[in-house]
N, C-alpha and C positions, 0 to 999 in steps of 0.2 A: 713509183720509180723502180727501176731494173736496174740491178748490177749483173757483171760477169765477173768471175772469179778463176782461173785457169791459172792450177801448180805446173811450174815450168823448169826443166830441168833437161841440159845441151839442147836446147830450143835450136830450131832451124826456120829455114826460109818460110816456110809453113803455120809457122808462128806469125810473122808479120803479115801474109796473108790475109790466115784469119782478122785480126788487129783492124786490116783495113776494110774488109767486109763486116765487119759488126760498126762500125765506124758508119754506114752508109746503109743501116735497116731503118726499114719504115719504125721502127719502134725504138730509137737507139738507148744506147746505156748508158747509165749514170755516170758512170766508172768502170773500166775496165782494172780487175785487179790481178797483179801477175806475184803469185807464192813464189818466188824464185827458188831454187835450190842451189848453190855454191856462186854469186857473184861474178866471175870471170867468164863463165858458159853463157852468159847473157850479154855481157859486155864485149865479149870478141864475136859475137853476133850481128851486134850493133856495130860495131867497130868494120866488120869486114862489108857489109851494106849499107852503112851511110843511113840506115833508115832513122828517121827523126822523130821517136816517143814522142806524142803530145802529153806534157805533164797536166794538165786540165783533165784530162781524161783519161790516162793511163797511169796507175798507183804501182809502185814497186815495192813489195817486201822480200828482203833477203833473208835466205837463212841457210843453216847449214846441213850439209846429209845427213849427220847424226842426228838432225832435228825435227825430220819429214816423217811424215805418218800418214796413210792414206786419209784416217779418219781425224786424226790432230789437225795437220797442216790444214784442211779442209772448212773444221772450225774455224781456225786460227783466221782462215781468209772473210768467213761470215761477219768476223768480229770487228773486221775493218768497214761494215759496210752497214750503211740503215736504211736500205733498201728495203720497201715491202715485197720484193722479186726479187731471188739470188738464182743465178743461171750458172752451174758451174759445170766446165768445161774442160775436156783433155788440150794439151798443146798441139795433138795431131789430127784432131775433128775440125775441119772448114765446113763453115758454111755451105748450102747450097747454092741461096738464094737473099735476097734482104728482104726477106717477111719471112724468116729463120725465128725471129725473138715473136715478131707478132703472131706466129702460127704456133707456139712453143708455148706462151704463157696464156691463150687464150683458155683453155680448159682450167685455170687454173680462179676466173672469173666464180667457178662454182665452189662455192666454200664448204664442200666436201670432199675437195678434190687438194690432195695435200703438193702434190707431185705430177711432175711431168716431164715424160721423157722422148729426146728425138729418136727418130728410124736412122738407122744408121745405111750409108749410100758404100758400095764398095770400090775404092779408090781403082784409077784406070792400071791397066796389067797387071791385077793380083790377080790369084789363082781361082780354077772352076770351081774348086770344091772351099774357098776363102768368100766369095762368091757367093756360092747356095747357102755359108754357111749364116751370113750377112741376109740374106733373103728370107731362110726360116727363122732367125732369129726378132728379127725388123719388118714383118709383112706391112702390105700397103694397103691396109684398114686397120682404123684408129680402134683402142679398146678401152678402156673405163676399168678397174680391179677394184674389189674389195672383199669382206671377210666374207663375204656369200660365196665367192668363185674357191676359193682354198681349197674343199675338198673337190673340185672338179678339176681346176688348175695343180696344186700341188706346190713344189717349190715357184714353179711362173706365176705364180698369184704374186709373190714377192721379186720377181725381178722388177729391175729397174737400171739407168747403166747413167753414173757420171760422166761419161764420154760428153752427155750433153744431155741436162738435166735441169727442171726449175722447179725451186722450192719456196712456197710462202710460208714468209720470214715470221707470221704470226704463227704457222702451226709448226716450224721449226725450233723457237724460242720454246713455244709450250713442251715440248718432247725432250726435249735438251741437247738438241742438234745431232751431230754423227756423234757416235760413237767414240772415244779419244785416243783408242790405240786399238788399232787393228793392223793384220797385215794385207788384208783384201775386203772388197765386198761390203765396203762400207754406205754404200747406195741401197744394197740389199736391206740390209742390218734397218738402217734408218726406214726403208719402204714400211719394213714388218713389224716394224715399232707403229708407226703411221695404221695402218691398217686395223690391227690388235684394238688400237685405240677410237678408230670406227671411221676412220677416216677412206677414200679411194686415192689409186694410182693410176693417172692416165699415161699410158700410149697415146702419143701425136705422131702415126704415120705422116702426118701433111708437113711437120716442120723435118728437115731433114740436113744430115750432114753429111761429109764424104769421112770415110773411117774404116778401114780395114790393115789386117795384118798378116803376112806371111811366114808363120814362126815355122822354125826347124823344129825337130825333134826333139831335140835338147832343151831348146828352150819351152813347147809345150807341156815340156817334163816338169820344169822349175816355174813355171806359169801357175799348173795345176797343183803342186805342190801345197802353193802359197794358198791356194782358194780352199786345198785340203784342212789348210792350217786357219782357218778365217771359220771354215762350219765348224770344226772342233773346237774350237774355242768359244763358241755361240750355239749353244743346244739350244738356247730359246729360240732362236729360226726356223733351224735348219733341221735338228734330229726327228724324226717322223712324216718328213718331206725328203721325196730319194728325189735325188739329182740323178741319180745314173737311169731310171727312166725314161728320163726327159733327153739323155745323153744317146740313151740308146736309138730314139723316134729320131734325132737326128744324124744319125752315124747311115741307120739304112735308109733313112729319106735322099743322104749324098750321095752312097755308091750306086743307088736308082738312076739319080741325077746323071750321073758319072758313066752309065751303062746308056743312057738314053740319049747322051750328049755326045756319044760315042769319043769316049774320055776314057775306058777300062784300062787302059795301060796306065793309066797314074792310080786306079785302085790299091796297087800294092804298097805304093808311098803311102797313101793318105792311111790303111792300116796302122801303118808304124807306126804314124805320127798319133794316130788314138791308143796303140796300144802305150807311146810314152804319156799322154795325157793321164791315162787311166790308170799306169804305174803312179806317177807322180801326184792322184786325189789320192791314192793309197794310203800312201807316205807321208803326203800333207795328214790325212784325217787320221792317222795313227802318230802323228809327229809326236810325243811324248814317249814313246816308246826305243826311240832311236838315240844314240850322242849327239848332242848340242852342235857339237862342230862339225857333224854329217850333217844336219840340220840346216847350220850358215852356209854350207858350201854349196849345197844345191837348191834353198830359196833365191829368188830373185831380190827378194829384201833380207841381206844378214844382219845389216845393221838393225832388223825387228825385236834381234835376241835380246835383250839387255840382263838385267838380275830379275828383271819381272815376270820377264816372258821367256824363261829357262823350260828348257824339256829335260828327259831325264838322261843323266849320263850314265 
């Protein structure tokens, strides 16, 4: 059996979408289970669409923003389910197709294969360079990872993206699922635990979802921050594996793109927008070094801070 799991928070239209296309795969779910985050952003959803929850099949946990954790809340949702297949999912990835689950958990058949993760499809009028970024990110051939590939791969040995993600629930239990407080990258974290322990991560090019973002400046800034603030806190991952290589093969891969697509006149934007990015891992991977309340004001998650997870003032 399959479940889905998708934390949901000001859900929109795009939400019930999804709902009804997982609703009508050739492999459907046990349970579709929704982590809500604040009660009224789901119910004036509902409320303004008439759309009719099937309670047989769609589980609701509420909870509060103080209470969500990328890596917590994530468990919290595993815990509802005894599913040998947990598929968990952002509120803003749709489906392609309905052989999305069956094409998505079939690598997962090989019981060395711990993980598997969708191609991400780039949502209609996002941008060129949003685009290629989705393209070299998500190519359209499948890949198989394990600790063989690490020193060839590097940090990409260990990606892997909850956007739309299936985990068996036997070699999840044995690991001790995500991580419980994180403020990013809890997909990551869990792959490299996975891996470490002899297991592989597949890429399923063929299951696919629609999933892209157009972030400003600002927020690539406070994006990258939080991912700054997720490797610093995890040296078992991440320290000895440079992301900013892997950063940089895709920075000139796009203004290539961008030159050849005869697109050069948004070159100067998409700069900025790296060079906030690249401010903002900075910041994040030094984030102890800064005041706590400079910290909350430009993560994306402030509510991460609590007495545990204090930087230094």
């Amino acid at each position: 059996m399959t479940d889905v799991m998708i934390p949901t928070y000001k859900p929109d239209e795009e939400l019930l979408k999804t709902i009804d296309i997982l609703k009508d795969q050739t492999c459907t779910p046990g349970k579709i289970i929704l982590i809500n985050t604040e009660e009224r952003y789901l119910d004036e959803l509902i409320k303004r669409t008439g759309y009719a929850l099937d309670d047989k099949l769609i589980e609701i946990c509420n909870i509060k923003k103080s209470e969500f954790d990328h890596g917590g809340t994530r468990d919290r949702a595993a815990g509802l389910s005894d599913a040998d297949i947990m598929i968990f999912m952002t509120q803003d990835a749709i489906p392609v197709d309905r052989f999305f689950i069956e094409k998505l958990i079939s690598p997962l058949k090989d019981k060395r294969v711990a993980v598997s993760y969708a191609r991400q499809i780039p949502k209609e009028g996002c941008s060129v360079e949003e685009r290629y970024t989705r393209a070299f990110n998500y190519p359209d051939r499948s890949v198989i990872k394990g600790a063989d590939d690490v020193e060839k791969l590097g940090i990409k040995a260990y990606f892997c993206s909850n956007v739309s993600c299936a985990y068996r629930r036997d070699v999840y239990d044995k690991l001790g699922g995500f991580v419980k407080k994180t403020i990013f990258n809890e997909d990551m974290i869990y792959a490299a635990a996975a891996v470490k322990a002899g297991y592989k991560i597949a890429y399923t090019a063929e299951a696919m979802v629609y999933h892209s973002h157009d972030y400003s400046a600002k927020e690539q800034f406070r994006r990258n921050v939080d991912i700054g603030i997720s490797q610093a806190e995890h040296p078992e991952v991440f320290d000895g594996l440079s992301s900013e290589a892997e950063g940089k093969k895709l920075v000139l891969a796009t203004i290539g793109e961008l030159r050849h697509t005869n697109n050069r006149v948004r070159i100067p934007l998409y700069l900025v927008r790296i060079i906030s990015r690249y401010c903002g891992y900075l910041v994040g991977r030094h984030y102890r070094s800064f005041p706590m309340g400079f910290i909350r004001r430009v993560s994306m998650n402030p509510g991460y801070f609590t007495e545990e997870n204090q930087c230094a003032e």
